[in-house]
N, CA, C and O atoms as a GROMACS GRO file, in nm:
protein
  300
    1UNK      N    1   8.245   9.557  12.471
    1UNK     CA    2   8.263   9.609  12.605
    1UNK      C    3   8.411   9.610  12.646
    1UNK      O    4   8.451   9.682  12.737
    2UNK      N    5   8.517   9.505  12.553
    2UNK     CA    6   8.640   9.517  12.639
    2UNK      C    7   8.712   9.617  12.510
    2UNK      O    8   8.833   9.617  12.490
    3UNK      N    9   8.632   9.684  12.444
    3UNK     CA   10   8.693   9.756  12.346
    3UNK      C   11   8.765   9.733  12.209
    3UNK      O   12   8.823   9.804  12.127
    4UNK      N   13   8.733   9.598  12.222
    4UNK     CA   14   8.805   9.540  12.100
    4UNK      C   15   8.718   9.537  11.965
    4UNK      O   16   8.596   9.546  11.980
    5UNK      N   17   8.775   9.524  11.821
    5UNK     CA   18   8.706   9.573  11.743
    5UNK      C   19   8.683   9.411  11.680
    5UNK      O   20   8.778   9.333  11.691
    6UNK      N   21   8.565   9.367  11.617
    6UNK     CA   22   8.540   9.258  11.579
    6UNK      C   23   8.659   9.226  11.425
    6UNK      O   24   8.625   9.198  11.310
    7UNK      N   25   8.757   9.238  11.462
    7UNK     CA   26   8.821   9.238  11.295
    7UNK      C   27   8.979   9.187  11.368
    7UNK      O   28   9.028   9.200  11.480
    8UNK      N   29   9.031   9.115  11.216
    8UNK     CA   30   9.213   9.106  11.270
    8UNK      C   31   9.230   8.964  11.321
    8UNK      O   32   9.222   8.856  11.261
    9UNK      N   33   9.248   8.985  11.416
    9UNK     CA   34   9.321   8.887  11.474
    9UNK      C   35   9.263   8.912  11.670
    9UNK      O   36   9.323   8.870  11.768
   10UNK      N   37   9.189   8.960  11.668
   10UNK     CA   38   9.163   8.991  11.817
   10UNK      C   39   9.065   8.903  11.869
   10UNK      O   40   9.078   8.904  11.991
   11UNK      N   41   8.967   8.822  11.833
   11UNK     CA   42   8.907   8.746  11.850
   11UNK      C   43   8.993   8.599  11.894
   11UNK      O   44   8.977   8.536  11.998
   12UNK      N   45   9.089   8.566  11.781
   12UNK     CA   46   9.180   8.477  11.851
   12UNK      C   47   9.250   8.494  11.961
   12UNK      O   48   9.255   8.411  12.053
   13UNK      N   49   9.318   8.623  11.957
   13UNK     CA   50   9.435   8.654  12.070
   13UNK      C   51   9.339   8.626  12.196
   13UNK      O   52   9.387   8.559  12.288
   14UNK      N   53   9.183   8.683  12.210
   14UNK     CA   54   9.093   8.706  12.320
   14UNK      C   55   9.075   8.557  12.348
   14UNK      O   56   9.082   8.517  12.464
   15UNK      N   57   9.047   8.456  12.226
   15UNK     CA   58   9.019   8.362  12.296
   15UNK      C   59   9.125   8.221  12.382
   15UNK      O   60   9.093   8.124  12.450
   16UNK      N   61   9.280   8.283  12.327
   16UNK     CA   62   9.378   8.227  12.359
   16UNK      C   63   9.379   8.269  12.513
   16UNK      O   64   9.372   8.193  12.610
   17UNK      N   65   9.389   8.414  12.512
   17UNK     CA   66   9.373   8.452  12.683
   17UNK      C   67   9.283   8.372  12.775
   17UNK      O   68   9.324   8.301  12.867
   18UNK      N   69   9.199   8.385  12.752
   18UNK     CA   70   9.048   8.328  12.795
   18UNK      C   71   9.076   8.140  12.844
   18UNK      O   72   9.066   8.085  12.954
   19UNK      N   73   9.107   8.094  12.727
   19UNK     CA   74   9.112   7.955  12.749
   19UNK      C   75   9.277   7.964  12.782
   19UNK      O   76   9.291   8.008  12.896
   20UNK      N   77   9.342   7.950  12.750
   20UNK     CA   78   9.486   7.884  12.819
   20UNK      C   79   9.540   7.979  12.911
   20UNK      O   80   9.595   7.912  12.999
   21UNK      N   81   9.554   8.130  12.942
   21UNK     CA   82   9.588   8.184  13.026
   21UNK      C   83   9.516   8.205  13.168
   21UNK      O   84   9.552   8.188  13.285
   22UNK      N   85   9.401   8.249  13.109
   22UNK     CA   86   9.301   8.253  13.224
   22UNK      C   87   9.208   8.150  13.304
   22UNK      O   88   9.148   8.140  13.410
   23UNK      N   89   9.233   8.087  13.197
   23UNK     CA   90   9.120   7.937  13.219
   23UNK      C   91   8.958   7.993  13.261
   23UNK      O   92   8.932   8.018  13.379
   24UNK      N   93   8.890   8.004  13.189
   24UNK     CA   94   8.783   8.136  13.232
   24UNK      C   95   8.656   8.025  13.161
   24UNK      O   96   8.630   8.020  13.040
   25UNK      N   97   8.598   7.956  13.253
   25UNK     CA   98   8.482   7.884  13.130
   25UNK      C   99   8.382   7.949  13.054
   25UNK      O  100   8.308   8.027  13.113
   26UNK      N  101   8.364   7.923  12.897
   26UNK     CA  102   8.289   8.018  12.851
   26UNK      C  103   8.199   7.920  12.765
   26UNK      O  104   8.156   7.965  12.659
   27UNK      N  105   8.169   7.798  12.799
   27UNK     CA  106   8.004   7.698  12.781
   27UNK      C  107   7.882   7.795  12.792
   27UNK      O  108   7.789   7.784  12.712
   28UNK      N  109   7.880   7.879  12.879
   28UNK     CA  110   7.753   7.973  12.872
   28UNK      C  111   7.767   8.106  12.754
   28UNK      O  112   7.683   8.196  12.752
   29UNK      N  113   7.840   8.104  12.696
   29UNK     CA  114   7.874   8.236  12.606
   29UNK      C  115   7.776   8.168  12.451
   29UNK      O  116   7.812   8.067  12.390
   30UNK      N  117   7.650   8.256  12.412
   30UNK     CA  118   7.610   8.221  12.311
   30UNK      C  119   7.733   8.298  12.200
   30UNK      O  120   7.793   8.402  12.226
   31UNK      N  121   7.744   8.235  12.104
   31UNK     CA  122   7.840   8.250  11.969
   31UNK      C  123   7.796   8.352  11.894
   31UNK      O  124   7.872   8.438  11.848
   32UNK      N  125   7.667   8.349  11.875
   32UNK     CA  126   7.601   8.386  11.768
   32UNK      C  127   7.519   8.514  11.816
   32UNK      O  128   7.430   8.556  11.742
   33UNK      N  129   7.548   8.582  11.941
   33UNK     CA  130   7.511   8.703  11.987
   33UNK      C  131   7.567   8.817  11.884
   33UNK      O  132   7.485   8.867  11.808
   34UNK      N  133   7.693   8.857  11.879
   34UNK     CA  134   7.712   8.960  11.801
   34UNK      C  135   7.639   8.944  11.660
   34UNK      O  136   7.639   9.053  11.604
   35UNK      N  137   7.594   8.872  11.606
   35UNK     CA  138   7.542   8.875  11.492
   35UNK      C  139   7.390   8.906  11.493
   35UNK      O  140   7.332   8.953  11.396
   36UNK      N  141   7.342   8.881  11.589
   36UNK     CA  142   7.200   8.927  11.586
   36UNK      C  143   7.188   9.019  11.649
   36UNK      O  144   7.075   9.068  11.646
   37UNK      N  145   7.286   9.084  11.728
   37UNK     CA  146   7.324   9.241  11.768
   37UNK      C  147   7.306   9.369  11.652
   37UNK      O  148   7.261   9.483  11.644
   38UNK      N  149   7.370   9.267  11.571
   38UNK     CA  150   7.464   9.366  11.464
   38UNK      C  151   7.566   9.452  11.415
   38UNK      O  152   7.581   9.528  11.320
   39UNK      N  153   7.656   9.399  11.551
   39UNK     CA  154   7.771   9.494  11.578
   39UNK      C  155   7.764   9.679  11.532
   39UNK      O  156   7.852   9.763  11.510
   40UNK      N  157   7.652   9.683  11.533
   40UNK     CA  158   7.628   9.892  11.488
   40UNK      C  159   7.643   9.948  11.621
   40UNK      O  160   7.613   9.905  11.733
   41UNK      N  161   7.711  10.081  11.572
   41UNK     CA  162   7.781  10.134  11.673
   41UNK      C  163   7.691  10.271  11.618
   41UNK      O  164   7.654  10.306  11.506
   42UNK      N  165   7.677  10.327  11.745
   42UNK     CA  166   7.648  10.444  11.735
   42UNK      C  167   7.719  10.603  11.637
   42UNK      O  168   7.833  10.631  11.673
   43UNK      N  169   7.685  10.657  11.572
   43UNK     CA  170   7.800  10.768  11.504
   43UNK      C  171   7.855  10.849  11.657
   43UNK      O  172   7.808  10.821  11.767
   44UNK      N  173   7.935  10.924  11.640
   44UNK     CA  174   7.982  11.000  11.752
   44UNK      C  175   7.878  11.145  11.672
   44UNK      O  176   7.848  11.167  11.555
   45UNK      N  177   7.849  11.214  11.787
   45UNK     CA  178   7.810  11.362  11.809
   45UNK      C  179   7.884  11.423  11.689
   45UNK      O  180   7.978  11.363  11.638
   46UNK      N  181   7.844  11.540  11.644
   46UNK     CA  182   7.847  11.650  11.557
   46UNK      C  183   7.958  11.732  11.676
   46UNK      O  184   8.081  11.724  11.666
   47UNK      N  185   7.914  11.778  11.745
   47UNK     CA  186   7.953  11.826  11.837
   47UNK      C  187   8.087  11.787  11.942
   47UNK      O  188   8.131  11.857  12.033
   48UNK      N  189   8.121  11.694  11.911
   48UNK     CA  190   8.198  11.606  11.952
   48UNK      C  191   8.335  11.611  11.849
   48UNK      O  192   8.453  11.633  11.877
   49UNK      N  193   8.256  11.575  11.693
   49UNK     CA  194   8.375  11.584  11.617
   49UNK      C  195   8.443  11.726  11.543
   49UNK      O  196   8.557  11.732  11.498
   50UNK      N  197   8.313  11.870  11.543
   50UNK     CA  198   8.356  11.952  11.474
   50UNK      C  199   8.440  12.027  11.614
   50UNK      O  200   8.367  12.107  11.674
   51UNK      N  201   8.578  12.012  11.669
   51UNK     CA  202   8.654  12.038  11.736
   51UNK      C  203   8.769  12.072  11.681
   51UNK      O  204   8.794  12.017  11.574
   52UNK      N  205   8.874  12.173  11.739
   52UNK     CA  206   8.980  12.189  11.718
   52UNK      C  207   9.103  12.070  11.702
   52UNK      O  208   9.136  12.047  11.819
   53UNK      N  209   9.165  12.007  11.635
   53UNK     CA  210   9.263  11.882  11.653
   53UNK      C  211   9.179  11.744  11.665
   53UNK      O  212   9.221  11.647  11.728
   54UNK      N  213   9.030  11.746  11.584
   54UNK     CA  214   8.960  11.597  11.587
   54UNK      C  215   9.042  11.504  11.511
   54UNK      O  216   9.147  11.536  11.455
   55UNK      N  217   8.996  11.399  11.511
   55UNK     CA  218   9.138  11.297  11.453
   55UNK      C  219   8.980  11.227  11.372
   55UNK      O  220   8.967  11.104  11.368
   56UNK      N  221   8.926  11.272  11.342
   56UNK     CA  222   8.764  11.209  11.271
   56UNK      C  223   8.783  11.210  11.144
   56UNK      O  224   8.810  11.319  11.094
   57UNK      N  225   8.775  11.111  11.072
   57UNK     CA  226   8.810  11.122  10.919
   57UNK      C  227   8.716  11.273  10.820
   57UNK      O  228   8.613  11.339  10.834
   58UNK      N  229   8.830  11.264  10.726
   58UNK     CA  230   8.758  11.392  10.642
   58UNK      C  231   8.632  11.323  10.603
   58UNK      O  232   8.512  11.334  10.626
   59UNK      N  233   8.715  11.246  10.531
   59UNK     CA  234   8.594  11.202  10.414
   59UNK      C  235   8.476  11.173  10.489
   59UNK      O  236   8.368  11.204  10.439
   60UNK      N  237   8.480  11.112  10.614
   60UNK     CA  238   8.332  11.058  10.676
   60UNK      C  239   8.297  11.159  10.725
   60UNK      O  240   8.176  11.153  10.705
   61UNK      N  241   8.325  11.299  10.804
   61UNK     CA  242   8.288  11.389  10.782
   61UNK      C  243   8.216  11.458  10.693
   61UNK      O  244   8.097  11.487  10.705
   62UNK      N  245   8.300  11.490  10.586
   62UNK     CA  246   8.211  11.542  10.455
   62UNK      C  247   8.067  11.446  10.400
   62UNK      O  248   7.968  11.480  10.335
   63UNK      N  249   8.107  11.322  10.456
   63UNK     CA  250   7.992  11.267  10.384
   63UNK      C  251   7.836  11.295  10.489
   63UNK      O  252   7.716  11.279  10.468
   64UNK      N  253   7.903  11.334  10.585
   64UNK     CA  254   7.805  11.284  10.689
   64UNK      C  255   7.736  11.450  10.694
   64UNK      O  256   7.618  11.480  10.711
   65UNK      N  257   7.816  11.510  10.681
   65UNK     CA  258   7.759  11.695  10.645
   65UNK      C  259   7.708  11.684  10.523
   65UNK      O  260   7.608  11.754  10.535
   66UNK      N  261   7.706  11.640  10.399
   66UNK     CA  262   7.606  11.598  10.269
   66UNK      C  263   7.496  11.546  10.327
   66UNK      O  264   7.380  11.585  10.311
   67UNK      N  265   7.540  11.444  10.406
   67UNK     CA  266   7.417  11.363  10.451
   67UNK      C  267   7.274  11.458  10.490
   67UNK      O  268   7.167  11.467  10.429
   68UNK      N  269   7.319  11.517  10.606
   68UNK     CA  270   7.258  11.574  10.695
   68UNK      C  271   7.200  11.749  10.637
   68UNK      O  272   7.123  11.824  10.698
   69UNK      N  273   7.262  11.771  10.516
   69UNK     CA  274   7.216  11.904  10.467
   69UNK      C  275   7.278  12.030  10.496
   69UNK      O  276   7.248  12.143  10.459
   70UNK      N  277   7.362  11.992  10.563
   70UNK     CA  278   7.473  12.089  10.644
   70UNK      C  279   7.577  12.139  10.541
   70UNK      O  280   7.620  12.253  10.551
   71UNK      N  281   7.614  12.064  10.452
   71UNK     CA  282   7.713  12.131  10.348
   71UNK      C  283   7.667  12.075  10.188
   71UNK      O  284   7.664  11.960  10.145
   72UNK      N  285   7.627  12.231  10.106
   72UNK     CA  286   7.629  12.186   9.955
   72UNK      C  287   7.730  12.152   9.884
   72UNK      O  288   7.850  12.162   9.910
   73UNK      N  289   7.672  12.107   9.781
   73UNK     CA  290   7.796  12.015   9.687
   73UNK      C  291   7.862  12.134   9.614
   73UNK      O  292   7.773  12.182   9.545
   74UNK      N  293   7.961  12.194   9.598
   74UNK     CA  294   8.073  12.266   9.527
   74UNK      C  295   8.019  12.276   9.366
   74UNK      O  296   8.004  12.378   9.298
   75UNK      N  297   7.998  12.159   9.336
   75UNK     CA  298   7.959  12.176   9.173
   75UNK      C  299   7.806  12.252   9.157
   75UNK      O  300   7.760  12.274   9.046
   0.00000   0.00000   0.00000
């Protein structure tokens, strides 16, 4: 929700904020939520990415048009 990606170093930086800057109590925060979430994110729209200037990877593109039946294989 605050946009941050579960990877890196952002989990620390978040929890340095949290406890020494903000002083923000977080005793009620279960730990083990994102994991039984599953951190899965929705794909973005077709429609969304086949745009003029998308910044959407090729390759996950192409794979995702194989996927879906939308583009044959060349060979």
């Amino acid at each position: 929700m605050l946009g941050l990606r579960p990877s890196g170093g952002n989990h620390r930086l978040f929890r340095r904020y949290v406890d020494d800057l903000w002083e923000i109590p977080t005793e009620h925060f279960d730990p083990n939520r994102a994991r039984r979430r599953g951190l899965r994110h929705r794909p973005i729209g077709l429609e969304k990415v086949l745009v003029e200037h998308s910044t959407y990877s090729r390759s996950g593109l192409k794979r995702r048009l194989f996927d879906q039946g939308l583009k044959n294989s060349a060979m």
